[in-house]
C-alpha positions as CSV (number, residue, x, y, z in Angstrom):
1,X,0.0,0.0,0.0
2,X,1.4,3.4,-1.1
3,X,-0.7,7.2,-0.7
4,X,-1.5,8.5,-4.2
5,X,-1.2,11.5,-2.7
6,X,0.0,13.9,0.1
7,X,-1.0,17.0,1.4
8,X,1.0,20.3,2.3
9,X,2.4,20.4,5.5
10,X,-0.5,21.4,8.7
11,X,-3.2,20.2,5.8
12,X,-5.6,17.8,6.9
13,X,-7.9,15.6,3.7
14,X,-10.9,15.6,6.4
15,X,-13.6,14.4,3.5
16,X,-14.3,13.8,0.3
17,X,-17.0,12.9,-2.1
18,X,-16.8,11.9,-5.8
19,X,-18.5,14.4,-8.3
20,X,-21.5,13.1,-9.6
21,X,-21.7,14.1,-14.0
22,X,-23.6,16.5,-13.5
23,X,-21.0,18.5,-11.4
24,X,-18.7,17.5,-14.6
25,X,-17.8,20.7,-16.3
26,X,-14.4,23.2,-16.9
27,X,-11.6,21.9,-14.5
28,X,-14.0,19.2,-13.0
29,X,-13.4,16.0,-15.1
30,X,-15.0,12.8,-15.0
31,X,-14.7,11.0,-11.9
32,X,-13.1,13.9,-10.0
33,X,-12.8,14.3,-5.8
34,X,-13.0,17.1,-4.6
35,X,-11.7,17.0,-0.7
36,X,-12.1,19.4,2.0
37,X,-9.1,20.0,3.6
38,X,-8.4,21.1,7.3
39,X,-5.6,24.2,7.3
40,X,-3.2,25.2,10.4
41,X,-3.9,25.2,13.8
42,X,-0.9,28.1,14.3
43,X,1.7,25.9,15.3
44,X,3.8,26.6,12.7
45,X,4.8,28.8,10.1
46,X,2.6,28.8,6.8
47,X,3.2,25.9,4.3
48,X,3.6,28.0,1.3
49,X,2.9,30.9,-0.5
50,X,-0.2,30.5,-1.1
51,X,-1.2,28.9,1.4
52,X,-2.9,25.7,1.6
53,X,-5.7,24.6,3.8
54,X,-8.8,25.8,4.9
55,X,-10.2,25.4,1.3
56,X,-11.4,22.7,-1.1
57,X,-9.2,20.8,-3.5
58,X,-10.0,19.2,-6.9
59,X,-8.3,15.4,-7.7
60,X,-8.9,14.6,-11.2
61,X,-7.7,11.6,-11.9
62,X,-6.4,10.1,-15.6
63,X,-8.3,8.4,-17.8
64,X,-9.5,4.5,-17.3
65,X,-6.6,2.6,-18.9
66,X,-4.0,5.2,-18.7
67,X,-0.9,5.4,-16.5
68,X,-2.5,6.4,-12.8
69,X,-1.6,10.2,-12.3
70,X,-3.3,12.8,-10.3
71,X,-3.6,16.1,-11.1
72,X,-4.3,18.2,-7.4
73,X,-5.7,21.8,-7.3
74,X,-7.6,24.3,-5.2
75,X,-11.3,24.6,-6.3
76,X,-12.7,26.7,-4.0
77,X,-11.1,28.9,-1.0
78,X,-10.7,32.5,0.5
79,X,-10.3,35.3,-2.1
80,X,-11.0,39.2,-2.0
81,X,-13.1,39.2,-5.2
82,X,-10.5,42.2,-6.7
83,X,-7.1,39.2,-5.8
84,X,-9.5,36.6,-8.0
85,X,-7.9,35.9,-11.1
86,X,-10.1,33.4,-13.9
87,X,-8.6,31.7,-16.5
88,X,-11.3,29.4,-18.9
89,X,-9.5,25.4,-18.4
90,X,-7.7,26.5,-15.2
91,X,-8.3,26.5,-11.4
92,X,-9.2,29.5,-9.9
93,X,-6.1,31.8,-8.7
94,X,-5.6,33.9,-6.0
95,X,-3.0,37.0,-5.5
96,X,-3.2,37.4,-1.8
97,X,-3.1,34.6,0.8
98,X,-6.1,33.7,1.7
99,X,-6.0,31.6,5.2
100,X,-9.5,30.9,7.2
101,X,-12.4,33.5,5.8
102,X,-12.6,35.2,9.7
103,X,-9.2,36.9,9.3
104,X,-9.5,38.4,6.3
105,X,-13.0,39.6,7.9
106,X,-14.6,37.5,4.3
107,X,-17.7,35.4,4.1
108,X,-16.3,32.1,3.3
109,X,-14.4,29.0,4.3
110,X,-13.1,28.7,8.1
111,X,-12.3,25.1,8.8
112,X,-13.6,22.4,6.6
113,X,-14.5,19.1,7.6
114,X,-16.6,17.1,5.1
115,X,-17.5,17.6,1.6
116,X,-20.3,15.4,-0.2
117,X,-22.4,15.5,-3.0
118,X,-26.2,15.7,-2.0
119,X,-28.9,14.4,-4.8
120,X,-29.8,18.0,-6.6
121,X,-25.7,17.6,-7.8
122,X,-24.2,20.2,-5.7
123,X,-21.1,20.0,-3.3
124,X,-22.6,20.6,0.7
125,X,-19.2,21.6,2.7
126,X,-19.5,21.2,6.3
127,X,-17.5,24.2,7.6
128,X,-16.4,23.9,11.6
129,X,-16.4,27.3,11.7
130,X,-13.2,30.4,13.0
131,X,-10.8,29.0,15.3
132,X,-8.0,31.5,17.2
133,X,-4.9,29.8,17.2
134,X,-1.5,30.4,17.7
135,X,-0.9,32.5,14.8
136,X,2.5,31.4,13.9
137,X,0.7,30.8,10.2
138,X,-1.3,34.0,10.1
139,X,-0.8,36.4,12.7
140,X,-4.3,37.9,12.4
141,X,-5.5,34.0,13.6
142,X,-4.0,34.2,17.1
143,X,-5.8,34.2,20.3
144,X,-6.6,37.7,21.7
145,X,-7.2,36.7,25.4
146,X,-4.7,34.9,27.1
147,X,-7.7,33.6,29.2
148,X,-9.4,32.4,25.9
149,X,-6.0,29.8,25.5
150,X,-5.6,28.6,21.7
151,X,-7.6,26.8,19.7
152,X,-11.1,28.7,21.2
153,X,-13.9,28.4,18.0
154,X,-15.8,31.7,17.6
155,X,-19.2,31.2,18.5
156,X,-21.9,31.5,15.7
157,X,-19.3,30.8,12.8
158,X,-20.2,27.3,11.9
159,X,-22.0,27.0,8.4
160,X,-22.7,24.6,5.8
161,X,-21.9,26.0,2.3
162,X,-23.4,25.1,-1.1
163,X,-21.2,24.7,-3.8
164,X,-23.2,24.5,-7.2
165,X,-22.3,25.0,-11.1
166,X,-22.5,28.3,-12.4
167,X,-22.3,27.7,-16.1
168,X,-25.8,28.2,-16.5
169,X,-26.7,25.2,-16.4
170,X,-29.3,24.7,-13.5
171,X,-30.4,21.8,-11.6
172,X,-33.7,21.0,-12.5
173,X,-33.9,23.0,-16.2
174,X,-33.4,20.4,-18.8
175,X,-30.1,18.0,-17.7
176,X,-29.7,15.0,-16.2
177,X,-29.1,14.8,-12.7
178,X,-28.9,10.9,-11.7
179,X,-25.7,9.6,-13.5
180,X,-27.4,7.4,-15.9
181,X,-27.0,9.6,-18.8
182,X,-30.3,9.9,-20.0
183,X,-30.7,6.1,-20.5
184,X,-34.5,5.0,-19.9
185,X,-35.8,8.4,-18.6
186,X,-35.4,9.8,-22.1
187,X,-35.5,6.9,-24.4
188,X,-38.7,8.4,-26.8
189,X,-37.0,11.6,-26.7
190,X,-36.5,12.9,-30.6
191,X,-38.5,10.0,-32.0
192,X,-41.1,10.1,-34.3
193,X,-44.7,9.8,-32.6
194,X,-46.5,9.7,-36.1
């Protein structure tokens, strides 16, 4: 047994889910996982520049048949909309570092723990919520009260995100949401009824 993978240093995979076809579009490839991943707790300093953590990453995997090779990026994390740079066929950048969403006083991801599909095709990210640490990573994260100690979670910050396409093409508007593709469901479409 070998990993297929391994994560930046103070990165934790917490959860994963594959993406169902209908999720299949851009930089999301058939059979894709997309993982939420766990950041820092402050212990030490940040693991790059960016940084990694506190986000969601996108596996997408080769094709069946091919040599096995992963190809790892970050889907969705913490970005001032005016650092957010798009490229058509590419993941998402970011010029500034983006750490958990509290500290750069964003609406957004804090601490990730589970990612799964749910049956309308969209991504549901279980989100711990902000969590003071030490602040060797990110300053701006440590504890402000000696009497709070590390690690304290800021109340009322725990969330559930939903993560949908934004193509255009809506769930429930014409495409096929239960990975059979089309088979049965549509079978008279486009014949002749005459």
């Amino acid at each position: 047994m070998a990993p297929l993978a391994l994560m930046p240093a103070n990165v934790a995979a917490v959860g994963h889910d594959f993406a169902p076809n209908s999720f299949v579009t851009g930089i999301v490839r058939k059979g894709a996982s997309l993982i939420s991943r766990e950041g820092d707790f402050g212990f030490s300093p940040e693991n790059g520049t960016p940084g990694e953590g506190h986000d969601v990453a996108l596996v997408n995997f080769s094709k069946p048949g091919e040599p096995l090779q992963l190809e790892i990026s970050r889907f969705a994390f913490n970005c001032p909309e005016f650092d957010q740079v798009r490229i058509p066929g590419m993941a998402p950048i970011c010029l500034s570092n983006g750490d958990q969403a509290f500290v750069g006083e964003l609406r957004g991801i804090n601490r990730p723990v589970t990612a799964r599909f749910g049956p309308d095709g969209a991504l549901y990210l279980v989100d711990y919520g902000a969590v003071r640490d030490f602040g060797r990573a990110d300053p701006e994260a440590k504890f402000t009260n000696a009497a709070d100690a590390p690690l304290v979670v800021i109340p009322h910050t725990g969330v559930v995100w939903k993560i949908s396409r934004s193509n255009g093409n809506n769930h429930g508007h014409g495409h096929d949401d239960d990975d059979d593709h089309g088979k049965d469901k549509d079978k008279d479409k486009g014949k002749d009824k005459h």
